[in-house]
ZAVOMAR-26272 format. One line per 2 residues: number of its first residue (from 1); their letters; for each residue x negated, y, z negated of C-alpha. Coordinates in nm, 3 decimals, always signed. Each point is the difference from the previous one (the first is absolute). Example, Ala and Ser with C-alpha at 12.3 -4.5 7.8 and 13.67 -1.06 7.14 Angstrom:
<pts>
1) as) -1.230 -0.450 -0.780 ~ -0.137 +0.344 +0.066 .
</pts>
This chain:
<pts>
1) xx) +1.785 +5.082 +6.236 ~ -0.034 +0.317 +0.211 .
3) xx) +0.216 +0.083 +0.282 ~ -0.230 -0.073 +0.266 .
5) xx) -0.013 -0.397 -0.070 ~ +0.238 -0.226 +0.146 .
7) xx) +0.298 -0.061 -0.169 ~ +0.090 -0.360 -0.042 .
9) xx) +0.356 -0.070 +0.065 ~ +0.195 -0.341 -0.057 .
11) xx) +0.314 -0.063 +0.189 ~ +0.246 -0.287 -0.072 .
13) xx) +0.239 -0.191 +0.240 ~ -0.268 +0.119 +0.264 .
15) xx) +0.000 -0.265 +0.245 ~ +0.319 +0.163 +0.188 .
17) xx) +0.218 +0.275 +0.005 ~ +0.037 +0.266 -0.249 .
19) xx) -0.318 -0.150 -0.129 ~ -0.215 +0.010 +0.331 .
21) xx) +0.076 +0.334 +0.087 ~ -0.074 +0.115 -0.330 .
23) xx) -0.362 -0.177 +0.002 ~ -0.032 +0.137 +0.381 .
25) xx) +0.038 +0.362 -0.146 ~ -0.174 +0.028 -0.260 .
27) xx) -0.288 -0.170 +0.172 ~ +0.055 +0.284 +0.236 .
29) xx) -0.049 +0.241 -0.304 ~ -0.332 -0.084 -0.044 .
31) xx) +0.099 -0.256 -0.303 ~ -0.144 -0.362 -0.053 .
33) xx) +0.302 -0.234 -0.004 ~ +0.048 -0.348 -0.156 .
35) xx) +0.280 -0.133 +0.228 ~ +0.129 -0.260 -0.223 .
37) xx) +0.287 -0.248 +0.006 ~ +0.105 -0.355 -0.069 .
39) xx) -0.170 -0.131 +0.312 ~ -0.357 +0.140 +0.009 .
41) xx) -0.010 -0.145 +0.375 ~ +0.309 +0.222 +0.076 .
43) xx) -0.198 +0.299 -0.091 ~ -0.241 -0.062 +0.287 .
45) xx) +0.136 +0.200 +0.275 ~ +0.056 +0.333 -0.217 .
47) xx) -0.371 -0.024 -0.135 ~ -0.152 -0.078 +0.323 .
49) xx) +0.210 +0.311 +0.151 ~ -0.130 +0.217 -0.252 .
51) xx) -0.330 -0.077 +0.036 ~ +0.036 +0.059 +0.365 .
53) xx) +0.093 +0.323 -0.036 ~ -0.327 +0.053 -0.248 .
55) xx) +0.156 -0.042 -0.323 ~ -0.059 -0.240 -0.283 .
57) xx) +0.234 -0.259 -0.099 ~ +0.004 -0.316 -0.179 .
59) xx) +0.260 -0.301 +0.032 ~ +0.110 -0.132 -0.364 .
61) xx) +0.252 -0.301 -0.068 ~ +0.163 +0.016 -0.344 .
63) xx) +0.353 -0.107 -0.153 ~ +0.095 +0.418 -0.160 .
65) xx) +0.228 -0.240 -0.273 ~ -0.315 -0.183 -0.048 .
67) xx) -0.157 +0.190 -0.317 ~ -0.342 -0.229 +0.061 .
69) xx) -0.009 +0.066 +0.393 ~ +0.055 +0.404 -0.054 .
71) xx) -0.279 -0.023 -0.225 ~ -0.213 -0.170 +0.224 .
73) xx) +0.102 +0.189 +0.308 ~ -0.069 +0.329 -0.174 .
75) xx) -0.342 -0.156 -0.155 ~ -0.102 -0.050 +0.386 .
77) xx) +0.146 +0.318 +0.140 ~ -0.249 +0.162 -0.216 .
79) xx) -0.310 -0.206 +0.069 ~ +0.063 +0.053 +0.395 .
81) xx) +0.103 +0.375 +0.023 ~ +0.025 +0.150 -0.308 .
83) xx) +0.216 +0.093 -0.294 ~ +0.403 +0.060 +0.103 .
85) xx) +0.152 +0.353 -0.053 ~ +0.242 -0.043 +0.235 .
87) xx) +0.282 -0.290 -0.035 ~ +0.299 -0.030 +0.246 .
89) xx) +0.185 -0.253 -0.138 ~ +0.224 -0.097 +0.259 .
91) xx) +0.039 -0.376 +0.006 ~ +0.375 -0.098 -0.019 .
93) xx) +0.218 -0.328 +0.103 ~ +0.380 -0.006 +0.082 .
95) xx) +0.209 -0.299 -0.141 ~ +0.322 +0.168 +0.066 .
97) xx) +0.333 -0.124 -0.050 ~ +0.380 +0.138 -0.189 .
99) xx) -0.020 -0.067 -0.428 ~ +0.197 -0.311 +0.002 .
101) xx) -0.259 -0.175 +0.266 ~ -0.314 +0.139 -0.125 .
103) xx) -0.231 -0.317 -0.186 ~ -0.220 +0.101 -0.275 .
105) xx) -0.332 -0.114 +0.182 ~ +0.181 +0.298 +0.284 .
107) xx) +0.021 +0.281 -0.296 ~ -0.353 -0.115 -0.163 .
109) xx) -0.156 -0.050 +0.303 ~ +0.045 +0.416 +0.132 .
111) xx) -0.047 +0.109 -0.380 ~ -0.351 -0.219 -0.011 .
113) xx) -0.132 +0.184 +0.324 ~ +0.173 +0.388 -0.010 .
115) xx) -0.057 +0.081 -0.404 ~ -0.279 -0.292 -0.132 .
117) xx) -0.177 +0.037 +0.323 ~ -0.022 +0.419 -0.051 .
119) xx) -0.035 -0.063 -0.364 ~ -0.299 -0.203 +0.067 .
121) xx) -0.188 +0.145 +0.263 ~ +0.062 +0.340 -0.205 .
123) xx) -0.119 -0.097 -0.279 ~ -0.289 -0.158 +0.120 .
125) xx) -0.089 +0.282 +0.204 ~ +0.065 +0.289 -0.217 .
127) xx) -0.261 -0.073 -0.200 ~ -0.274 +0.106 +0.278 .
129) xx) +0.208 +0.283 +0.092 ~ -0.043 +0.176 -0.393 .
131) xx) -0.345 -0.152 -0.013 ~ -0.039 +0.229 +0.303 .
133) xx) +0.234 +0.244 -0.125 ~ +0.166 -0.005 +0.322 .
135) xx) +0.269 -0.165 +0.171 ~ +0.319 -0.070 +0.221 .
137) xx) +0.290 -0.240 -0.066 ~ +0.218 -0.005 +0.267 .
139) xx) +0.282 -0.277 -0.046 ~ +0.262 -0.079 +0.246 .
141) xx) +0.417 +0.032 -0.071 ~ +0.250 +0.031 +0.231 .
143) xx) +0.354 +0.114 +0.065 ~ +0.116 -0.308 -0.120 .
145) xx) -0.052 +0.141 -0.340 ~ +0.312 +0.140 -0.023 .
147) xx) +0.177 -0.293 +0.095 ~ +0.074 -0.185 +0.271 .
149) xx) +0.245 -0.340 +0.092 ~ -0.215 -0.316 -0.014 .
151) xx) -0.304 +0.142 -0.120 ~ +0.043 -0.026 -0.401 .
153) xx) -0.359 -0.130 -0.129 ~ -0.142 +0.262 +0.298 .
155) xx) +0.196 +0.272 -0.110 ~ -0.053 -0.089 -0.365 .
157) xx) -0.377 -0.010 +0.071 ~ -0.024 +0.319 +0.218 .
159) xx) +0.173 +0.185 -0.282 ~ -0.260 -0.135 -0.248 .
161) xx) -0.299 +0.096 +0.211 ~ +0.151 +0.342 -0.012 .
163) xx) -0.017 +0.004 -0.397 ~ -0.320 -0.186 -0.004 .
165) xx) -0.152 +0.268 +0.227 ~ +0.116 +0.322 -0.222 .
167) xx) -0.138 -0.215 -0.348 ~ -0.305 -0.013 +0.210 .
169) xx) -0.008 +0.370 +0.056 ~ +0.030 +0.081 -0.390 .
171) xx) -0.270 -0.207 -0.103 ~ -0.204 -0.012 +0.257 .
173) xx) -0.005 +0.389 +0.093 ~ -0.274 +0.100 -0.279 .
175) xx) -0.248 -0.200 +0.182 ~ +0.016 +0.176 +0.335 .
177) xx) +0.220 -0.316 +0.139 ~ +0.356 +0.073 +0.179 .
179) xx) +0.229 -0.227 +0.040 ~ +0.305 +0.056 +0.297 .
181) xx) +0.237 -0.211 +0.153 ~ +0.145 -0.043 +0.379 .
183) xx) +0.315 -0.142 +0.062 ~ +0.047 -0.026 +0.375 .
185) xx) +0.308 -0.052 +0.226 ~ +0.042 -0.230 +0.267 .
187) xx) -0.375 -0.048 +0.141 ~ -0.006 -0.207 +0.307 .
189) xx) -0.193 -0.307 -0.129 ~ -0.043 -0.392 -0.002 .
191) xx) +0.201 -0.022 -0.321 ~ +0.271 +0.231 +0.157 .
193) xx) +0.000 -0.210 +0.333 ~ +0.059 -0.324 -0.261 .
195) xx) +0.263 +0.202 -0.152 ~ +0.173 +0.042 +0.329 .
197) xx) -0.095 -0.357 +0.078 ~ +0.168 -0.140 -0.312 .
199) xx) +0.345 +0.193 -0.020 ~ +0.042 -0.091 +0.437 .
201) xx) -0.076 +0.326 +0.160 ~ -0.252 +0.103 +0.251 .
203) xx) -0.274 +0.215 -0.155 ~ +0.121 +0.259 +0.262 .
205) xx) +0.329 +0.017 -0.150 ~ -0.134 +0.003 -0.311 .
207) xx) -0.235 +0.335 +0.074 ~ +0.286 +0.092 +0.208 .
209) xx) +0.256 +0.026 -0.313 ~ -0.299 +0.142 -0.219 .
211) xx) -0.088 +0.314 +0.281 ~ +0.374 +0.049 -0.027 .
213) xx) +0.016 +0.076 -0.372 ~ -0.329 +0.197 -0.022 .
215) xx) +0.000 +0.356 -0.010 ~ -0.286 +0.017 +0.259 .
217) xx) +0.143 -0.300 +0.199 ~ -0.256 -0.195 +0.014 .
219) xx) -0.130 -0.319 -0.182 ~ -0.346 +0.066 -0.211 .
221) xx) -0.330 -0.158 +0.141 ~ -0.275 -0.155 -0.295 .
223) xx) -0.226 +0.304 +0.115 ~ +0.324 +0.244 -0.155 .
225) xx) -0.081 -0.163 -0.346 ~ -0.363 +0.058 +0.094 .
227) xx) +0.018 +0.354 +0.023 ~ +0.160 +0.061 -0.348 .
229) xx) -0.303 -0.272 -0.155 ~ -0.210 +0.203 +0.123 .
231) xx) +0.108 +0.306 -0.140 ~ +0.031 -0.148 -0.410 .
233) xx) -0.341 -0.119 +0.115 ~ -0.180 +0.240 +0.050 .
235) xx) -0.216 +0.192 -0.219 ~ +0.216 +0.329 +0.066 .
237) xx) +0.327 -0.191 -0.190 ~ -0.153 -0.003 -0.351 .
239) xx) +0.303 +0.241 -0.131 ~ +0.231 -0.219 +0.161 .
241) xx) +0.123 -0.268 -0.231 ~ +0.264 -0.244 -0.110 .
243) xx) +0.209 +0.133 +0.323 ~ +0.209 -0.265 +0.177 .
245) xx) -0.019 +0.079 +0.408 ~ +0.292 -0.099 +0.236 .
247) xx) -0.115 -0.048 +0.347 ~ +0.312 -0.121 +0.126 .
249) xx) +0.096 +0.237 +0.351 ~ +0.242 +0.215 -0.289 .
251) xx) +0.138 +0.099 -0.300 ~ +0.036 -0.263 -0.287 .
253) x) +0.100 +0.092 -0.400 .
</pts>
């Protein structure tokens, strides 16, 4: 593929969020984007905004833990705009609760969607990318990676996208694919409103607490995480690999 044919780019989790203003931007990059998530009918609004706007876009329901659905979703992706080299995979749940409350179905659930979920769509993906000898994996952490109270299965599986993301980078690299990760702060979304929601705070106390501890003090926006997909993107980042991005208003370790 030459550089002056559309990329193909597949965003998960892309109904909302993170997700939507990913799909939005690269759209806006001059990329073709399969917005997919669980709900295909979800998708909708995104795709018919991006088309709007001129842009290309295609709605796609799959199940990411669903190793027949990826395969399906990918198989289609390809028939209606063309061979992936981009993959954000950005699809993610929250089943939080402290250790000695947390079910199994709670920890299997967040592991089946954060690590099968990239492990699928990667893998089912990757092989266009070296077929084409080019490609982006962008995968989504988050702070939460280093820890934090009531979060252990989305801590656990942050931390694991970060490892899965570098492996990716090693064997991937040879065949002009990168691999990154992005592992944002506190982005003002739906799943952070249901945060607020659950624990009995407004979601302006909520952003209120979170401008307070940022270095910039301010919350992040979905079009912050944007930015920084865009750049491991883009054909420019192709000595850029196997780098784990915080985009979280400061410093983290």
């Amino acid at each position: 593929m030459t550089t002056d044919q559309q990329r193909v780019a597949v965003v998960t989790g892309a109904a909302r969020g993170i997700g939507a203003g990913v799909a939005r931007r690269l759209a806006a990059d001059g990329m073709a984007v399969a917005v997919l998530d669980l709900d295909e009918s979800a998708c909708a609004p995104v795709v018919e905004e991006i088309a709007a706007a001129g842009g290309r876009a295609l709605a796609v329901g799959a199940d990411v833990s669903d190793e027949e659905q990826v395969a399906a979703a990918v198989e289609r992706i390809v028939d209606e705009l063309g061979p992936p080299t981009v993959l954000v995979n950005n699809a993610g749940i929250i089943r939080d609760n402290l250790i000695f409350r947390m079910s199994v179905a709670d920890w299997d659930a967040v592991m089946a969607v954060h690590l099968r979920g990239a492990f699928l769509m990667t893998r089912a993906c990757q092989a266009h990318m070296t077929a084409e000898r080019h490609g982006r994996i962008v995968n989504l952490s988050s702070t939460s990676a280093q820890g934090n109270r009531g979060q252990v299965n989305y801590s656990a599986a942050k931390a694991g996208m970060q490892g899965f993301t570098k492996t990716l980078a090693i064997e991937l690299g040879k065949f002009g694919v990168t691999a990154n990760a992005i592992a944002p702060g506190f982005i003002e979304t739906e799943m952070t409103a249901e945060t607020a929601e659950r624990i009995g705070i407004s979601f302006e106390d909520l952003k209120a607490q979170a401008s307070a501890a940022a270095a910039v003090a301010r919350t992040g926006v979905p079009a912050d995480i944007a930015h920084a997909v865009s750049f491991f993107a883009s054909e420019g980042a192709g000595f850029t690999t196997g780098q784990v991005l915080y985009v979280a208003g400061g410093p983290c370790d």
